[in-house]
C-alpha positions as CSV (number, residue, x, y, z in Angstrom):
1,X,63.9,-12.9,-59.6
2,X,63.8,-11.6,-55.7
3,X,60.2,-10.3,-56.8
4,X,59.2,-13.7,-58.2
5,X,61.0,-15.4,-55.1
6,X,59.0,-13.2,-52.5
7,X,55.6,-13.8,-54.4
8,X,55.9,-17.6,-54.3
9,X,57.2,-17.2,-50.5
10,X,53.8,-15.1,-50.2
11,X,51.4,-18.1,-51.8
12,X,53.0,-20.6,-49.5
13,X,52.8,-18.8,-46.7
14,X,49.1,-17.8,-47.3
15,X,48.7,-21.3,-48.3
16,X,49.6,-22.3,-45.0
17,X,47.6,-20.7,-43.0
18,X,44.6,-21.5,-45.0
19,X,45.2,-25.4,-44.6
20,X,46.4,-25.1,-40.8
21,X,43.4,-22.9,-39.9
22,X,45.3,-20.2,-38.8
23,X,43.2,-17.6,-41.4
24,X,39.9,-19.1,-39.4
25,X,39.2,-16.7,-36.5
26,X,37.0,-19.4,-35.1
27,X,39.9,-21.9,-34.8
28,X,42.3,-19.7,-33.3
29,X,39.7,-18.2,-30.7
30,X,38.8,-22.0,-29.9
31,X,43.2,-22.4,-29.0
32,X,43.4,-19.0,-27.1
33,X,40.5,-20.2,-24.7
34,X,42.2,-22.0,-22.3
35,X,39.6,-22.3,-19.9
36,X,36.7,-23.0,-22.1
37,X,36.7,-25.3,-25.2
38,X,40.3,-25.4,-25.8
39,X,41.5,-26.7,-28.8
40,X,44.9,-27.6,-29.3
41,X,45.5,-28.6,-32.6
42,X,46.8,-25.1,-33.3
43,X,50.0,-26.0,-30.9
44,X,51.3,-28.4,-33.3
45,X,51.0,-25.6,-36.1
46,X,53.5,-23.1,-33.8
47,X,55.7,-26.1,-33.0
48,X,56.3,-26.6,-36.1
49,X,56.5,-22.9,-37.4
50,X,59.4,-22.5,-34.6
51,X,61.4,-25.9,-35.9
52,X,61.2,-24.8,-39.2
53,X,62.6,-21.1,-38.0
54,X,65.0,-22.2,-35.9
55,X,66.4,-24.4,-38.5
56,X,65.8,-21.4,-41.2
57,X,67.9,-19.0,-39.0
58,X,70.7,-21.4,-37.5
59,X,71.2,-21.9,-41.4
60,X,71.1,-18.3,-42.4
61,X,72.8,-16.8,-39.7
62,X,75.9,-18.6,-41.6
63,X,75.4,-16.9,-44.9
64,X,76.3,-13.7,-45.9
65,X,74.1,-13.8,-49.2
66,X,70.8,-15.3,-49.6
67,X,70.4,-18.1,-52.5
68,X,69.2,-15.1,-54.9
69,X,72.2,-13.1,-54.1
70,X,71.0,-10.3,-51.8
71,X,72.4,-9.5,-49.0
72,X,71.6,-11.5,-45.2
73,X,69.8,-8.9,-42.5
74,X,69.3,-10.6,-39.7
75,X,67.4,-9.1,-36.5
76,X,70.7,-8.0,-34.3
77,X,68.7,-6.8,-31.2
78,X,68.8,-9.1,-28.1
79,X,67.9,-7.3,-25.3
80,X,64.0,-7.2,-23.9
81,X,62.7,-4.0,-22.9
82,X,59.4,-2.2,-22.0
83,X,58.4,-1.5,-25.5
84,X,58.9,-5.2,-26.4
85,X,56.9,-6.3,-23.5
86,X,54.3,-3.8,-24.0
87,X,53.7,-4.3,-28.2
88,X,53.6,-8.3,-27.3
89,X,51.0,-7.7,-24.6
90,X,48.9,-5.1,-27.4
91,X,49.5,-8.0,-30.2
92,X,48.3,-11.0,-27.8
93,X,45.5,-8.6,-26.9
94,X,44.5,-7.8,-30.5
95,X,44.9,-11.1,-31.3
96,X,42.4,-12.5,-28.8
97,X,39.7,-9.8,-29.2
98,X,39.6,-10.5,-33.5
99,X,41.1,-14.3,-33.7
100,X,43.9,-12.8,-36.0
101,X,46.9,-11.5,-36.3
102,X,48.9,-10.1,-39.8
103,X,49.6,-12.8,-41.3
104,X,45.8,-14.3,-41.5
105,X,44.2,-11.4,-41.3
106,X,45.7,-10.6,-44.8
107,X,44.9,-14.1,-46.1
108,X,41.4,-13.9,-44.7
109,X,41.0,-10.3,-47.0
110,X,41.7,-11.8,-49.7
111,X,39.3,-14.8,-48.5
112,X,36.7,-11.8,-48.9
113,X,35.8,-11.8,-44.8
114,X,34.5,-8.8,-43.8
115,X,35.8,-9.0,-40.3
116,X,39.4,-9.6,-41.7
117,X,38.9,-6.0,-43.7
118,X,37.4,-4.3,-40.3
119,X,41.2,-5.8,-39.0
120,X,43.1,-5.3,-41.5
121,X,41.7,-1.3,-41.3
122,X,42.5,-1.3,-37.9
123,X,46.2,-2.7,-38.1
124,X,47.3,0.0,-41.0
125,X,45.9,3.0,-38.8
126,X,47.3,1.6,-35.7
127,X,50.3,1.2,-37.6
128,X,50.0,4.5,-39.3
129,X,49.9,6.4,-35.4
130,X,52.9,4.4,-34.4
131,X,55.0,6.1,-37.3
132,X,53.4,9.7,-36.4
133,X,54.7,8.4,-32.6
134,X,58.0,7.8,-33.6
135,X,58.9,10.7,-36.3
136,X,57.8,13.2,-33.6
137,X,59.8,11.5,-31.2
138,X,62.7,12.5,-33.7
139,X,61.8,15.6,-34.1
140,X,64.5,18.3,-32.2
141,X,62.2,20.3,-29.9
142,X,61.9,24.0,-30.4
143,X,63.2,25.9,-28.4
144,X,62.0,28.6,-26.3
145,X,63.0,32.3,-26.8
């Protein structure tokens, strides 16, 4: 059922973006340039995603159990550090230079855009050095004989 549950999640979501224009490069380029032809139509579509998740959250952070049964993880991190502050500036950067970010970019692969699949290759590798990053960082250092 959790399976099921996620898919339809999934379609919405994907759904979403489609009728918003969030999956449309284009669009989002056109909010992001402030100084040029700014759109803002995109403004009401994040205004609404944050009302929706501040609702979502003020409501979950109540439950211990989802409404499928499995267990509530909720983010517990509050504090903003560099690495915050540096993988927000990367994502605002990416997200400027291509007109997507995750979320579209999937739905725009599936679209069949060929930009969206130059992204998307981009996002798993970038992703893919961050892991090597971090399980190195784990690693005990040898040590010297």
């Amino acid at each position: 059922m959790i399976v099921l549950a996620s898919l339809l999640a999934g379609l919405v979501f994907g759904l979403g973006l489609i009728v918003s224009g969030m999956a449309n490069p284009a669009k989002v380029l056109g909010f992001l340039d402030v100084t040029g032809t700014w759109d803002p139509s995109l403004a009401f579509v994040m205004g609404g995603a944050i009302a929706v998740g501040v609702i979502a959250f003020a409501v979950a952070g109540r439950r211990t159990k989802s409404l499928l049964g499995a267990e509530m993880r909720l983010p517990s991190a509050r504090h903003i550090d560099r690495r915050l502050i540096a993988g927000s500036v990367l994502f605002g950067i990416g997200w400027g230079i291509a007109g997507f970010c995750p979320g579209p970019g999937l739905v725009s692969l599936g679209m069949g855009e060929v930009k969206a699949l130059v992204f998307v290759v981009a996002m798993l590798v970038g992703m893919g050095v961050f892991e090597l990053f971090e399980r190195r960082k784990r690693l005990p250092m040898p040590r010297a004989a």
